[in-house]
DRENKOLKOL-659851 format. One record per residue (C-alpha): residue number from 1; residue in one letter; chain; x, y, z. Coordinates in steps of 0.5 Angstrom, whole numbers. Example, Ala and Ser with C-alpha at 12.3 -4.5 7.8 and 13.67 -1.06 7.14 Angstrom:
2
{baza: 1 | lolum: A | fitor: A | xx: 25 | yy: -9 | zz: 16} .
{baza: 2 | lolum: S | fitor: A | xx: 27 | yy: -2 | zz: 14} .
//
This chain:
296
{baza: 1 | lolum: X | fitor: A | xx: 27 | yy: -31 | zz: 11} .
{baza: 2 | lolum: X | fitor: A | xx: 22 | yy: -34 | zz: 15} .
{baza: 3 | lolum: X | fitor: A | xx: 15 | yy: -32 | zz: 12} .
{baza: 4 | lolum: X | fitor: A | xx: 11 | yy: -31 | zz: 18} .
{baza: 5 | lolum: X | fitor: A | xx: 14 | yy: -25 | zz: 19} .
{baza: 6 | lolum: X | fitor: A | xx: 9 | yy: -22 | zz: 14} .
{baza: 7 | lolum: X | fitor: A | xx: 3 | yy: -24 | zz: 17} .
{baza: 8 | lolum: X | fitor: A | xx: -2 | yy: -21 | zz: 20} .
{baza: 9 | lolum: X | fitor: A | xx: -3 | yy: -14 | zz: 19} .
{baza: 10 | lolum: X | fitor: A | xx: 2 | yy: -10 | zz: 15} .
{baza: 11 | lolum: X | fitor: A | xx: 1 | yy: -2 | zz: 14} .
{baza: 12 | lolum: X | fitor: A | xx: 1 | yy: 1 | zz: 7} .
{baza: 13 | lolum: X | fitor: A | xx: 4 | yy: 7 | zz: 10} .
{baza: 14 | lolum: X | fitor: A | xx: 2 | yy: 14 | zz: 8} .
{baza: 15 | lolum: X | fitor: A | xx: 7 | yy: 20 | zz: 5} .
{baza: 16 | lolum: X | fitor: A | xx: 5 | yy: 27 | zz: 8} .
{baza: 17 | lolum: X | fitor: A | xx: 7 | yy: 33 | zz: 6} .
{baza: 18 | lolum: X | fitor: A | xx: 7 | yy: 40 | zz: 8} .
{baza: 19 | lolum: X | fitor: A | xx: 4 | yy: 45 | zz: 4} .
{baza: 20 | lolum: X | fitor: A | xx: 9 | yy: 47 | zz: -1} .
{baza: 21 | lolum: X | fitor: A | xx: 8 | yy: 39 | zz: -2} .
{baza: 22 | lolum: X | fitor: A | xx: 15 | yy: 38 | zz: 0} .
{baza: 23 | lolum: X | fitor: A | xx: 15 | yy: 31 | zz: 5} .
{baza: 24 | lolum: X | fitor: A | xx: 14 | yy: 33 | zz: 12} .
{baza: 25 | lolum: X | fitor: A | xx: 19 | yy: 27 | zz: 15} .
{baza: 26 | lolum: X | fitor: A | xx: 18 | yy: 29 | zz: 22} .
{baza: 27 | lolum: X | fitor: A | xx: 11 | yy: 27 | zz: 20} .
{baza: 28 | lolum: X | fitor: A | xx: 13 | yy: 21 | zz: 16} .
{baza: 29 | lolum: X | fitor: A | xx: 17 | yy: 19 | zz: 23} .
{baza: 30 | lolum: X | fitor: A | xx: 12 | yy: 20 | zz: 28} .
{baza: 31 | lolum: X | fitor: A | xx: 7 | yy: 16 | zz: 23} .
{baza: 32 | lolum: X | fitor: A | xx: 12 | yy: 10 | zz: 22} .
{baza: 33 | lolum: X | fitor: A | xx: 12 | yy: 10 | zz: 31} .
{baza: 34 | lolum: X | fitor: A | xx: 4 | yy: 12 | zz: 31} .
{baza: 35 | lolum: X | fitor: A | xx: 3 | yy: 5 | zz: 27} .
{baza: 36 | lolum: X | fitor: A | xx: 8 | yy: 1 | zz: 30} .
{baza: 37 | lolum: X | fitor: A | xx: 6 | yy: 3 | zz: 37} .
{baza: 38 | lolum: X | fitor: A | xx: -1 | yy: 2 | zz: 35} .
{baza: 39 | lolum: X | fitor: A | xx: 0 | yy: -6 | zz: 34} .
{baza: 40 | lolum: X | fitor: A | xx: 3 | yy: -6 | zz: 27} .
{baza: 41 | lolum: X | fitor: A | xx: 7 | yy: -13 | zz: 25} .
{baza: 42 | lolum: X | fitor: A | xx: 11 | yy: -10 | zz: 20} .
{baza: 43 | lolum: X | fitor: A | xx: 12 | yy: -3 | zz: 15} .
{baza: 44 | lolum: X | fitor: A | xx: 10 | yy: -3 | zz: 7} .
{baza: 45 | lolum: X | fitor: A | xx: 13 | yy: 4 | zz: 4} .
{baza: 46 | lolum: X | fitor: A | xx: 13 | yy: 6 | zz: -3} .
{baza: 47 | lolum: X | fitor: A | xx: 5 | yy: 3 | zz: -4} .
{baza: 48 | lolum: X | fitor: A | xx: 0 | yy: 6 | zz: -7} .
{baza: 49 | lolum: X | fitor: A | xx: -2 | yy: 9 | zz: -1} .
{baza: 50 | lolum: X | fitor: A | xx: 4 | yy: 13 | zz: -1} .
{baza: 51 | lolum: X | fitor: A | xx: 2 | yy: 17 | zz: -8} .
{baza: 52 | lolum: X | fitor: A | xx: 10 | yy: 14 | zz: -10} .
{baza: 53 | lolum: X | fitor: A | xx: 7 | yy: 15 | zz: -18} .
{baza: 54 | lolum: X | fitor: A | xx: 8 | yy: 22 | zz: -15} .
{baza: 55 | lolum: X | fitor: A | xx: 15 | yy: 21 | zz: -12} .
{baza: 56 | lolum: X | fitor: A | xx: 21 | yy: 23 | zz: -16} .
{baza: 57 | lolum: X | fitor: A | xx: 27 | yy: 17 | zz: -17} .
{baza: 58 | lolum: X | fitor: A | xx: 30 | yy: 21 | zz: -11} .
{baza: 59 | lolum: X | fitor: A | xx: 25 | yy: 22 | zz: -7} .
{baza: 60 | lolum: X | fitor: A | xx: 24 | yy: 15 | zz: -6} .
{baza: 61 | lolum: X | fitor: A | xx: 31 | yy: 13 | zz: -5} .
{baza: 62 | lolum: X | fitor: A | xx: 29 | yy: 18 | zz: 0} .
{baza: 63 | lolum: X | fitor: A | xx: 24 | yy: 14 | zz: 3} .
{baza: 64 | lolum: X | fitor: A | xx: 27 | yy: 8 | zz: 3} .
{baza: 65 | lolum: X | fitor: A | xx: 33 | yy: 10 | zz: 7} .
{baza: 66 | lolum: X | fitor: A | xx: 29 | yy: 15 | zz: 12} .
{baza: 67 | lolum: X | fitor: A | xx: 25 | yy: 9 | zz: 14} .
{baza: 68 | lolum: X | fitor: A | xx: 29 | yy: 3 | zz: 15} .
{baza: 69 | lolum: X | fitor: A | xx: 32 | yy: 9 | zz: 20} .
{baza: 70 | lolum: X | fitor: A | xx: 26 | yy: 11 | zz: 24} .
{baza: 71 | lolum: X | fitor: A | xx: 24 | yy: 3 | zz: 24} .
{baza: 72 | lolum: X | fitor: A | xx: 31 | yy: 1 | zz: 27} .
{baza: 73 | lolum: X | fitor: A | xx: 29 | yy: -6 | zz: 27} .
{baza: 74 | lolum: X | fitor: A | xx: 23 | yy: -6 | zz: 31} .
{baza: 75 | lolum: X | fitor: A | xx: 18 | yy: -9 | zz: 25} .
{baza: 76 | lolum: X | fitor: A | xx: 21 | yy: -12 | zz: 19} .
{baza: 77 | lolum: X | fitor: A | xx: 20 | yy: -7 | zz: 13} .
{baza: 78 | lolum: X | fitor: A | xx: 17 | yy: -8 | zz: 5} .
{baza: 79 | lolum: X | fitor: A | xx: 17 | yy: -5 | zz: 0} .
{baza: 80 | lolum: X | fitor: A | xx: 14 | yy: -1 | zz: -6} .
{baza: 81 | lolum: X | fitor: A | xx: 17 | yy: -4 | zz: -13} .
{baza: 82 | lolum: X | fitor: A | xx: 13 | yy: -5 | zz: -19} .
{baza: 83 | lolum: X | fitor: A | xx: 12 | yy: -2 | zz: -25} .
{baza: 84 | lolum: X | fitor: A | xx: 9 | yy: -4 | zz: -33} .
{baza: 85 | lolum: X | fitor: A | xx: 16 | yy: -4 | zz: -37} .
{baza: 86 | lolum: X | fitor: A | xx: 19 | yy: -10 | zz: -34} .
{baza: 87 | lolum: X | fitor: A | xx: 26 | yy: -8 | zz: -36} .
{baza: 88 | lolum: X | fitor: A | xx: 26 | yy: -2 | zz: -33} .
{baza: 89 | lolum: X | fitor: A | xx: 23 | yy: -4 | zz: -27} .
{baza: 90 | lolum: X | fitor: A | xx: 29 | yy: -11 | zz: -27} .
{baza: 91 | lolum: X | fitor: A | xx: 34 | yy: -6 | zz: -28} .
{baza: 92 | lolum: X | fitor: A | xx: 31 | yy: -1 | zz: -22} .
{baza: 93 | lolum: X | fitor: A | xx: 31 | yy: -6 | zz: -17} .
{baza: 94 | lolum: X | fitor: A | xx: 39 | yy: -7 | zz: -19} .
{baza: 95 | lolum: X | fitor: A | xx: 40 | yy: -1 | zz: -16} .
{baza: 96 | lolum: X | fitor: A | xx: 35 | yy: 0 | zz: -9} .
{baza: 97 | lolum: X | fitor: A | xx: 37 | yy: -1 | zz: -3} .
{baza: 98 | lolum: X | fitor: A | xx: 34 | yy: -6 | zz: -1} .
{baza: 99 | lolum: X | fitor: A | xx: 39 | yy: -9 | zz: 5} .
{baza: 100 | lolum: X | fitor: A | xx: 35 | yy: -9 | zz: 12} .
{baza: 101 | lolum: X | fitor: A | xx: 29 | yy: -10 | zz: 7} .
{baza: 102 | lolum: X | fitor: A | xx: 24 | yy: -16 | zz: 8} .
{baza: 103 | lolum: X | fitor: A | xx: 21 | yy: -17 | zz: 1} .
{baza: 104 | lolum: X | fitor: A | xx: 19 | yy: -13 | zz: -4} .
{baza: 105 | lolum: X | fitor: A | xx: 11 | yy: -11 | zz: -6} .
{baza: 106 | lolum: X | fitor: A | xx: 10 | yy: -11 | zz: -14} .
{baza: 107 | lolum: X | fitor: A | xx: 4 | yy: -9 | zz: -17} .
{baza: 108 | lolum: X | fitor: A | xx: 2 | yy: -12 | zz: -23} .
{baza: 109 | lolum: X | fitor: A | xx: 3 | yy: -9 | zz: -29} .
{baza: 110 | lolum: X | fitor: A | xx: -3 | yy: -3 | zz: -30} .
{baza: 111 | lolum: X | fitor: A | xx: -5 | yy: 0 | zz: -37} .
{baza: 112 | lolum: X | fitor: A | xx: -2 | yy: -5 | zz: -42} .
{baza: 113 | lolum: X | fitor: A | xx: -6 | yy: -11 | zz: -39} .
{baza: 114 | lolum: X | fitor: A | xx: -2 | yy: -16 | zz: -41} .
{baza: 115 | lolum: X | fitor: A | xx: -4 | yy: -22 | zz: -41} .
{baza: 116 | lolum: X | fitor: A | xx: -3 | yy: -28 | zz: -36} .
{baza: 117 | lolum: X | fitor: A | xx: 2 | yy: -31 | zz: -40} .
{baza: 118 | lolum: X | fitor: A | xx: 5 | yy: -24 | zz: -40} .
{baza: 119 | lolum: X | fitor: A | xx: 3 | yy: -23 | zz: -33} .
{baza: 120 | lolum: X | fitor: A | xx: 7 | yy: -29 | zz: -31} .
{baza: 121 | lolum: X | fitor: A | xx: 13 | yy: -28 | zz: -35} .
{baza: 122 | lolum: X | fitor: A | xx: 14 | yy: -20 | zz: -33} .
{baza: 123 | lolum: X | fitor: A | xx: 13 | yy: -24 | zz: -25} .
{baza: 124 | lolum: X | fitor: A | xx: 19 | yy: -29 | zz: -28} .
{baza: 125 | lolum: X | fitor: A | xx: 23 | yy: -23 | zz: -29} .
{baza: 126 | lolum: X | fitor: A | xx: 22 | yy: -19 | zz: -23} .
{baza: 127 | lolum: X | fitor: A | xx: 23 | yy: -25 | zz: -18} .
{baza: 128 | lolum: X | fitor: A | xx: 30 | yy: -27 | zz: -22} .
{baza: 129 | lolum: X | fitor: A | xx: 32 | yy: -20 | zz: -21} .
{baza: 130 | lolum: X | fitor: A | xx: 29 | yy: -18 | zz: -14} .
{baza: 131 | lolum: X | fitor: A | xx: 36 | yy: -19 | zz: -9} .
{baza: 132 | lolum: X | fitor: A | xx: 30 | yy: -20 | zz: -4} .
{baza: 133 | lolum: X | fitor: A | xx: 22 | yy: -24 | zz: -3} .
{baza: 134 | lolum: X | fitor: A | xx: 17 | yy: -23 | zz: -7} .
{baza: 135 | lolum: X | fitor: A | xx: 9 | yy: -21 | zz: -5} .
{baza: 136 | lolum: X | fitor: A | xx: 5 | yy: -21 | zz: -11} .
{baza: 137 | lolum: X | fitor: A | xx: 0 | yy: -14 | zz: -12} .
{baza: 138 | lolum: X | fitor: A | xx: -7 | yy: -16 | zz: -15} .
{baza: 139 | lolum: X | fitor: A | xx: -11 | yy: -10 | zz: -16} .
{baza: 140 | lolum: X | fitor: A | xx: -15 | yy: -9 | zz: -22} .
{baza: 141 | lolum: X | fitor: A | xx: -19 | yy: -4 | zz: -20} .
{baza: 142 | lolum: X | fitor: A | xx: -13 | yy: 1 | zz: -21} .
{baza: 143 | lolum: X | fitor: A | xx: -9 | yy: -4 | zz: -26} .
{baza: 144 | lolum: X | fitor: A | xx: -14 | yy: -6 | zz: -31} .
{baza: 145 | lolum: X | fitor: A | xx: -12 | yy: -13 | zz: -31} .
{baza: 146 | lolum: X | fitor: A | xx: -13 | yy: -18 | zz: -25} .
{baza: 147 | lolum: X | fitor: A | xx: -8 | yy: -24 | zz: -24} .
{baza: 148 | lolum: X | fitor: A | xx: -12 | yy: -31 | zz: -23} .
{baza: 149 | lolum: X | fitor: A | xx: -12 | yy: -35 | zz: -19} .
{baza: 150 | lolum: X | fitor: A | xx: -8 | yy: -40 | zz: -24} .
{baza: 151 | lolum: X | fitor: A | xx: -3 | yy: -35 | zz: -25} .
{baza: 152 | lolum: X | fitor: A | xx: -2 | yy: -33 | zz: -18} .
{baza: 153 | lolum: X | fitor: A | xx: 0 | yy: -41 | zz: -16} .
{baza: 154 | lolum: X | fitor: A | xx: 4 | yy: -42 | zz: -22} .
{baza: 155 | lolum: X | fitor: A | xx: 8 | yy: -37 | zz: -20} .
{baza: 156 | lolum: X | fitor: A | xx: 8 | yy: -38 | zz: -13} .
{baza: 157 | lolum: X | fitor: A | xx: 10 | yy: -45 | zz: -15} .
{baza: 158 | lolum: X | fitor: A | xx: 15 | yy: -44 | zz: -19} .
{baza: 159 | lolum: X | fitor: A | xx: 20 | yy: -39 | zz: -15} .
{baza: 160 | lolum: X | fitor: A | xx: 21 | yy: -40 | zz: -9} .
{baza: 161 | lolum: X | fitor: A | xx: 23 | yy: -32 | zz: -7} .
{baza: 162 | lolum: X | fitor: A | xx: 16 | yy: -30 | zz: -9} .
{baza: 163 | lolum: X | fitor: A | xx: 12 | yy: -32 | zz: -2} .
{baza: 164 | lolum: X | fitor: A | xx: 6 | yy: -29 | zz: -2} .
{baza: 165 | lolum: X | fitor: A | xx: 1 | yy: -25 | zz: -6} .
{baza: 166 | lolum: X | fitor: A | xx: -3 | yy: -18 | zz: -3} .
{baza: 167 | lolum: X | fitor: A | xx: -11 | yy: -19 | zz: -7} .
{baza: 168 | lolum: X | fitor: A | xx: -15 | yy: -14 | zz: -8} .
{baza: 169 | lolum: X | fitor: A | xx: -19 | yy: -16 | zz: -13} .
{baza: 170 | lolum: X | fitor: A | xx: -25 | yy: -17 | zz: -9} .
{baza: 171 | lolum: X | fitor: A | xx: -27 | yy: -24 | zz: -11} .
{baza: 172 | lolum: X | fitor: A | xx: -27 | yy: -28 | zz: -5} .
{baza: 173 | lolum: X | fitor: A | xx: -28 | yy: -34 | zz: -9} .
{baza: 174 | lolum: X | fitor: A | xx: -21 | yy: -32 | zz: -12} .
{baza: 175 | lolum: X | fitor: A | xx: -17 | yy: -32 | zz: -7} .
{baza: 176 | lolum: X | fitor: A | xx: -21 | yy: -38 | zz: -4} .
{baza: 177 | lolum: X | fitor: A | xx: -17 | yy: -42 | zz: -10} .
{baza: 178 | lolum: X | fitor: A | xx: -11 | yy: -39 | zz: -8} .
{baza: 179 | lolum: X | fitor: A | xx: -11 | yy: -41 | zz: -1} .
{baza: 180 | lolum: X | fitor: A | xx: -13 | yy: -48 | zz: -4} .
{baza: 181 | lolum: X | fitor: A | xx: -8 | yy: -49 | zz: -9} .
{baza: 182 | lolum: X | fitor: A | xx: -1 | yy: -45 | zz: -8} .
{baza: 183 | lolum: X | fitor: A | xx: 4 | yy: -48 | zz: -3} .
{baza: 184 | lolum: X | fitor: A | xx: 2 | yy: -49 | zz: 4} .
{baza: 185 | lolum: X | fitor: A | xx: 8 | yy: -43 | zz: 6} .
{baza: 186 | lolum: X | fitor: A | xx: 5 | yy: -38 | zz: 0} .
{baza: 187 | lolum: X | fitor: A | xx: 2 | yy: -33 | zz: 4} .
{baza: 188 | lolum: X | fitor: A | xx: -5 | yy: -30 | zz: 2} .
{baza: 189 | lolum: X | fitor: A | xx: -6 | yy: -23 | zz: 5} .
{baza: 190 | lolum: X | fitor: A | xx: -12 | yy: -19 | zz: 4} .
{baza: 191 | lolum: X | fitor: A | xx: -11 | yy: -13 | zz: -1} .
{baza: 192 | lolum: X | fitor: A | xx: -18 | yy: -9 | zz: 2} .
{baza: 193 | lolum: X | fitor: A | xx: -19 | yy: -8 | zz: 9} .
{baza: 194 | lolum: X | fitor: A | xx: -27 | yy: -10 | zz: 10} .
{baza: 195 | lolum: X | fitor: A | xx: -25 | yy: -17 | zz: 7} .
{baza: 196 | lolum: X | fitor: A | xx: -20 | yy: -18 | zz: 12} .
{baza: 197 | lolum: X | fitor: A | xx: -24 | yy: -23 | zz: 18} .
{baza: 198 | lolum: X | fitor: A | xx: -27 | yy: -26 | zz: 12} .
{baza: 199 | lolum: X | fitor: A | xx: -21 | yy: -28 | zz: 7} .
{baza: 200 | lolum: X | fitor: A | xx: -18 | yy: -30 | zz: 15} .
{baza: 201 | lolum: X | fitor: A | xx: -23 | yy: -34 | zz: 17} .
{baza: 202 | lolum: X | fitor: A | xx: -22 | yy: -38 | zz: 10} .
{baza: 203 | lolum: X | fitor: A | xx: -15 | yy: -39 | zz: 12} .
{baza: 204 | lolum: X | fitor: A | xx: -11 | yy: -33 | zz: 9} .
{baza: 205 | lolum: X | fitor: A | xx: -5 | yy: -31 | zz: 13} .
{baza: 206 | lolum: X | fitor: A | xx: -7 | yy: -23 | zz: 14} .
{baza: 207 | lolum: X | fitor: A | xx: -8 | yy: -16 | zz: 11} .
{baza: 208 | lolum: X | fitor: A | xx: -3 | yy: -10 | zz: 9} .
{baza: 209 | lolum: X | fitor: A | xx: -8 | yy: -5 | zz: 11} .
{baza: 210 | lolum: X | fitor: A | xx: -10 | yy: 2 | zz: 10} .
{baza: 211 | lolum: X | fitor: A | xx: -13 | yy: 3 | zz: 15} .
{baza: 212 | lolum: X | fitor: A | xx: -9 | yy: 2 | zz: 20} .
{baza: 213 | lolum: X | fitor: A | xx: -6 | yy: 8 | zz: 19} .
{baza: 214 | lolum: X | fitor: A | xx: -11 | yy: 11 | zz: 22} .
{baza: 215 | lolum: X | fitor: A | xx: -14 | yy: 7 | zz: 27} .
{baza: 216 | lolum: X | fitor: A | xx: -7 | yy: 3 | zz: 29} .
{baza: 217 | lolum: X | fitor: A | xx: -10 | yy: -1 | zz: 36} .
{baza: 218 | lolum: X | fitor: A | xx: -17 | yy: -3 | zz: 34} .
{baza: 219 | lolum: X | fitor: A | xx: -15 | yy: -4 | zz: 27} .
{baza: 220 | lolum: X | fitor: A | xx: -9 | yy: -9 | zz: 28} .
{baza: 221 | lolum: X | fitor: A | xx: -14 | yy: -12 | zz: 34} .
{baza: 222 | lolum: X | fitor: A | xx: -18 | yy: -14 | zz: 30} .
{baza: 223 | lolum: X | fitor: A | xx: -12 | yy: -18 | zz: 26} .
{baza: 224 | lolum: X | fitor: A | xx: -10 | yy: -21 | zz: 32} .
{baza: 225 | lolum: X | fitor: A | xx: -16 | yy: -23 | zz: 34} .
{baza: 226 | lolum: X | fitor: A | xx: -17 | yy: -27 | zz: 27} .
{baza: 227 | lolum: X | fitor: A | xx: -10 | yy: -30 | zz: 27} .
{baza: 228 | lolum: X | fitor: A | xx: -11 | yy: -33 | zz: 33} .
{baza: 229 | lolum: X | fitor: A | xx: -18 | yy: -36 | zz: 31} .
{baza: 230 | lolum: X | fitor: A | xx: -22 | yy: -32 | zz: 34} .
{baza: 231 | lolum: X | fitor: A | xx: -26 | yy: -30 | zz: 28} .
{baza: 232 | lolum: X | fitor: A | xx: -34 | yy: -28 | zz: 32} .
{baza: 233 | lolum: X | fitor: A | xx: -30 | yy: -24 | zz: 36} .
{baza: 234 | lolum: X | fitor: A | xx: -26 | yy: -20 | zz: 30} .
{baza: 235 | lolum: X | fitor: A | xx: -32 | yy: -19 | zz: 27} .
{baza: 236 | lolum: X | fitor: A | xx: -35 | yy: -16 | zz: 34} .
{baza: 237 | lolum: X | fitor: A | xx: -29 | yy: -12 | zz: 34} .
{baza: 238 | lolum: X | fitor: A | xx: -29 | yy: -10 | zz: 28} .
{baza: 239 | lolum: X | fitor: A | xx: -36 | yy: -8 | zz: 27} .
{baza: 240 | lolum: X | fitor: A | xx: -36 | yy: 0 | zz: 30} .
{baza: 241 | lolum: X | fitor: A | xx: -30 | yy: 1 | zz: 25} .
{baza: 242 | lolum: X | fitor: A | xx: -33 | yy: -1 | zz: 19} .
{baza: 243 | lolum: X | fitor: A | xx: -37 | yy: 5 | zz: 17} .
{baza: 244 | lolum: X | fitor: A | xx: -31 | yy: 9 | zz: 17} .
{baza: 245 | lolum: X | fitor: A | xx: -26 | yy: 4 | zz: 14} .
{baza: 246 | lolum: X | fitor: A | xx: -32 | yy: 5 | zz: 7} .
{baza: 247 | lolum: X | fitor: A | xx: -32 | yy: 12 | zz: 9} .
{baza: 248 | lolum: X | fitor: A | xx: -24 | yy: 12 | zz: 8} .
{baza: 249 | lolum: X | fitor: A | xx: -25 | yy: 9 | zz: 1} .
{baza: 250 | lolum: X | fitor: A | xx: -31 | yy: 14 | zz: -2} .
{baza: 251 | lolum: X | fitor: A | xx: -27 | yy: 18 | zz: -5} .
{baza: 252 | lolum: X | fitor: A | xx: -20 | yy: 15 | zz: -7} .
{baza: 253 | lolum: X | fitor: A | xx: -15 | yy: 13 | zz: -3} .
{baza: 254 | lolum: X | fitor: A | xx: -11 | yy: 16 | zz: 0} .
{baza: 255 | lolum: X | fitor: A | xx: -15 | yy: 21 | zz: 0} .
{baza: 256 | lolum: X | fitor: A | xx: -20 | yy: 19 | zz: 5} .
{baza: 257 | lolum: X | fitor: A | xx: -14 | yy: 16 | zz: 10} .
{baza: 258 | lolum: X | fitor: A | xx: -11 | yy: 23 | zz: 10} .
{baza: 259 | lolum: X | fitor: A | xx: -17 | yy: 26 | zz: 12} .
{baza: 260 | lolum: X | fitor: A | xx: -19 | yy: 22 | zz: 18} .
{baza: 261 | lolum: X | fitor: A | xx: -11 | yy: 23 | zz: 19} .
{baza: 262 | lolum: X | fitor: A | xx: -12 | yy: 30 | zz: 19} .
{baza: 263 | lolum: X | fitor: A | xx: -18 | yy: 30 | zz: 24} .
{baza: 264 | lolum: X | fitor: A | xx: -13 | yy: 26 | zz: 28} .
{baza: 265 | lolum: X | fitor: A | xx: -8 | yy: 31 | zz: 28} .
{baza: 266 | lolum: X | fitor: A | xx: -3 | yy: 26 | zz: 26} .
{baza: 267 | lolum: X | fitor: A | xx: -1 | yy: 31 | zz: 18} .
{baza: 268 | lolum: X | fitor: A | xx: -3 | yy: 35 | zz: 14} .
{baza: 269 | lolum: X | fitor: A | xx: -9 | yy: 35 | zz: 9} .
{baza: 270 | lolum: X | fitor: A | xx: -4 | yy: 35 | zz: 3} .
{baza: 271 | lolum: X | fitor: A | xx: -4 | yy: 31 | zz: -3} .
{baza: 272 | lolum: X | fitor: A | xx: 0 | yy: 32 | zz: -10} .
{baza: 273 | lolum: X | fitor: A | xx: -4 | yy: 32 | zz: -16} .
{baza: 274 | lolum: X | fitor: A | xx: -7 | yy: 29 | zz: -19} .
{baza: 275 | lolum: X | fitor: A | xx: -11 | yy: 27 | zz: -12} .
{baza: 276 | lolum: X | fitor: A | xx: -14 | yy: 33 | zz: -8} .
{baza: 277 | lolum: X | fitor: A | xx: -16 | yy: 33 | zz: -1} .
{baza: 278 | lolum: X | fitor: A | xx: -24 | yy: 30 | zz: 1} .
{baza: 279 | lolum: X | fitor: A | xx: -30 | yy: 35 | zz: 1} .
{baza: 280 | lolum: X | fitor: A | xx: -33 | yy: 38 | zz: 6} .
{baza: 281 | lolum: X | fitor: A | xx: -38 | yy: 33 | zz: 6} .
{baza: 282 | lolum: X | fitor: A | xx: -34 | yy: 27 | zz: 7} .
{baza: 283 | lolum: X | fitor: A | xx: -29 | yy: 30 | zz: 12} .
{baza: 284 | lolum: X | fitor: A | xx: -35 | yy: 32 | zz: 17} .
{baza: 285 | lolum: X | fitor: A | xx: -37 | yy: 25 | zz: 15} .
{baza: 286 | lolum: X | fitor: A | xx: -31 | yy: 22 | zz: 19} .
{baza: 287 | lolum: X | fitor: A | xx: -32 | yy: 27 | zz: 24} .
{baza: 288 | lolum: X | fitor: A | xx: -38 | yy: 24 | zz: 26} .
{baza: 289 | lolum: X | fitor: A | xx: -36 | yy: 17 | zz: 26} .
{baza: 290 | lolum: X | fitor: A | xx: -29 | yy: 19 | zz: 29} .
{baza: 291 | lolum: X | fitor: A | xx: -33 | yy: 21 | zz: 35} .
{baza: 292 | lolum: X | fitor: A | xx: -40 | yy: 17 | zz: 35} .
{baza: 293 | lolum: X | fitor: A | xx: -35 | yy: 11 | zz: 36} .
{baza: 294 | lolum: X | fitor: A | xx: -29 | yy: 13 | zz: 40} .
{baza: 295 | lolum: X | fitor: A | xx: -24 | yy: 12 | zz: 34} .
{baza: 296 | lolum: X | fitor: A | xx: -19 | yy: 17 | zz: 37} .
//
């Protein structure tokens, strides 16, 4: 696989759902379109974005299935695989259909907080079972555990199938000693969208992006723009989506992508429980910002 294909801007896609809470896959198809019309340079299905810890075994089959046909080939895919029992998580990816799939994205164990030790060996363990790549998912503000930067280069020097690391975890410092440290083909990707001119600029390779979803042209012009260099230029282009990309976050995500999905007409607001639509107040919010910078 040439890991190039997976930089610049990959979309966290959304799962809408009708009322009834079933998924709307006329929506799910018109979405996967929407972003990829927009500019995106690949799919990533079944992340955090997609609600997948409220999705059933089937429904994620479902998913996987469904996008790689809607896709059809015009960007490549990833795809959502992790969990926090190592064994299972080895086994289901025995059985996922991952043919046509560029890589898998999995998310460090969340709730037990291993160890880096323990991080390392249940990446190990996840890169020998995985039939296809490897991007490492570092969110500690959802998993209660953030991988150093240490860890991460050991594993990305280790395994050659694990080729790139989505962070989150904030620390710009962090991830400078990934981009310093890990092999030179390792992608580094930015797990939060404000930080993705910044983390660019320093030499990373791209972003898988929330907010893309909702602002797909302006959003991943603004990534083009970064992978060319242009980084004054990202920022300037930047700048009149910034509010509105903190505002997607304000209250949980996905819950404030869906919101500003909603005002674009592009879904429905319904999220499954445990997550509940944004108030009044913050889509209002969005309103504002939609129209005050001609976000639609």
């Amino acid at each position: 696989m040439k890991k190039h294909k997976l930089s610049g801007c990959g979309a966290a896609m959304i799962t809408p759902f009708k009322a009834d809470m079933e998924i709307d896959w006329e929506r799910l198809g018109s979405m996967l379109d929407y972003v990829i019309d927009g500019g995106t340079d690949y799919i990533v299905a079944l992340g955090t974005t997609a609600e997948t810890p409220t999705l059933t075994k089937e429904e994620k089959r479902d998913v996987i299935r469904f996008v790689k046909e809607r896709v059809a080939g015009r960007v490549p895919i990833v795809v959502g695989a992790g969990g926090n029992n190592t064994l299972a998580l080895t086994r289901e990816l025995q059985e996922m259909e991952l043919d046509g799939v560029e890589a898998i994205l999995s998310v460090t164990p969340y709730y037990n907080k291993p160890s880096q030790e323990g991080l390392y060996r249940h990446f190990e363990a996840v890169a020998k079972a995985s039939p296809v790549p490897v991007i490492l998912y570092n969110v500690p503000g959802r998993t209660g555990v953030n991988m150093s930067a240490d860890t991460t280069c050991r594993l990305a020097s280790d395994f050659d199938n694990i080729i790139a690391v989505k962070e989150a975890s904030g620390k710009i410092d962090q991830i400078e000693q990934i981009i310093k440290n890990c092999p030179k083909d390792f992608l580094v990707l930015s797990g939060d969208d404000g930080m993705t001119v910044d983390v660019m600029r320093r030499g990373g390779d791209g972003v898988i992006s929330v907010a893309v979803n909702a602002f797909p042209k302006r959003f991943s012009h603004v990534v083009y723009l970064s992978k060319q260099g242009l980084f004054d230029r990202a920022e300037e282009a930047y700048a009149p989506l910034h509010e509105a990309v903190c505002a997607l976050f304000e209250q949980g995500n996905p819950v404030g992508v869906k919101a500003a999905l909603t005002i674009l007409n592009q879904i429905e607001n319904n999220l499954r429980l445990p997550l509940v639509p944004a108030t009044d107040l913050l889509m209002k919010k969005l309103e504002r910002l939609i129209r005050e910078y001609e976000l639609c």
